[in-house]
N, C-alpha and C positions, 0 to 999 in steps of 0.2 A: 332508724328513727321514725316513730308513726307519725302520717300527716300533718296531723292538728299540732304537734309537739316540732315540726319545721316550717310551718306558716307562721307556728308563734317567733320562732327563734329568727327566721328571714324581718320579721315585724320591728322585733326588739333591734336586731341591728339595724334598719333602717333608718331606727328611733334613735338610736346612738349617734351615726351617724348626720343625722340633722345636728342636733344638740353637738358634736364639733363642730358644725360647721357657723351654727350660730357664736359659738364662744370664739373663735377664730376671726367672725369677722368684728365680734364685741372688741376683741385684743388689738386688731388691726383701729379700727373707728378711735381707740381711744388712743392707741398712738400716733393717728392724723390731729386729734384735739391738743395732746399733750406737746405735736410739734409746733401747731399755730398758736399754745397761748406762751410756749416758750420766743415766739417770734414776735410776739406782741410783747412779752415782758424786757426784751430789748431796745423791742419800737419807746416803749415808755421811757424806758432808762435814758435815752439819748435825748430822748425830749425833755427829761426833769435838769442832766447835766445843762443842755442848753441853755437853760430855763435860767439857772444857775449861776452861769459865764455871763448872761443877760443881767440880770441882779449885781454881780459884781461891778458893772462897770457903768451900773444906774448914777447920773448926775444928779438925783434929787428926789426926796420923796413922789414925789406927783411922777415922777416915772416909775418908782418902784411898785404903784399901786397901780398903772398903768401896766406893767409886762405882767404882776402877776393876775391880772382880769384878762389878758387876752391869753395868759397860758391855761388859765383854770376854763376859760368857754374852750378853748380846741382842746383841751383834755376832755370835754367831758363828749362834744363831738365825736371825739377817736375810740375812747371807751364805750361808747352805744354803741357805734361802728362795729367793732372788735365783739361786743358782748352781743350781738344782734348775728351776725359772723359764725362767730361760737357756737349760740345755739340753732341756728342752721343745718350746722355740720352735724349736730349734735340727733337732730331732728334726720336727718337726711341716714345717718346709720341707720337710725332707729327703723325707719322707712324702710332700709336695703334688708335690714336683718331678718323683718316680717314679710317679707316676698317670701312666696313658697317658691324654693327651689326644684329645678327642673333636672328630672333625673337623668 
């Protein structure tokens, strides 16, 4: 094989090379996302059941308007929390992906 025609082919794989390893760490980043908003979507579920049980066994209006203003402010608390979280992580791939790796 003549030179210029294995510097090209050494280049190409190199180039390959990166690109798995970017999509590897894209597949990995987005299965750490997909495990924390699965973990947040049971945080909430437990919190609406709760929410719920609470509501059941309200004595009177003025409590029911009372549990559902303090669920609806800590929801919205936990979802900025979670959505701030999120894109974080989301940021932080992004970050890892664009480092030039070290051969």
């Amino acid at each position: 094989m003549p030179p210029a025609l294995a510097l090209f082919a050494f280049a190409r794989d190199l180039r390959v090379r990166d690109h798995l390893g970017l999509a590897e760490a894209a597949r990995a980043g987005a299965s750490e996302i997909a495990h924390k908003s699965m973990g947040y979507v049971e945080q909430n579920m437990a919190a609406t059941f709760e929410f719920a049980q609470k509501l059941m066994h309200a004595k009177d209006p003025t409590e029911l308007v009372r549990l559902q203003s303090e669920y609806l402010a800590n929801q919205m608390k936990v979802l900025s929390t979670q959505a701030q979280d999120l894109g974080q992580s989301a940021a932080k791939i992004v970050m890892d992906a664009a480092k030039p790796k070290k051969p």
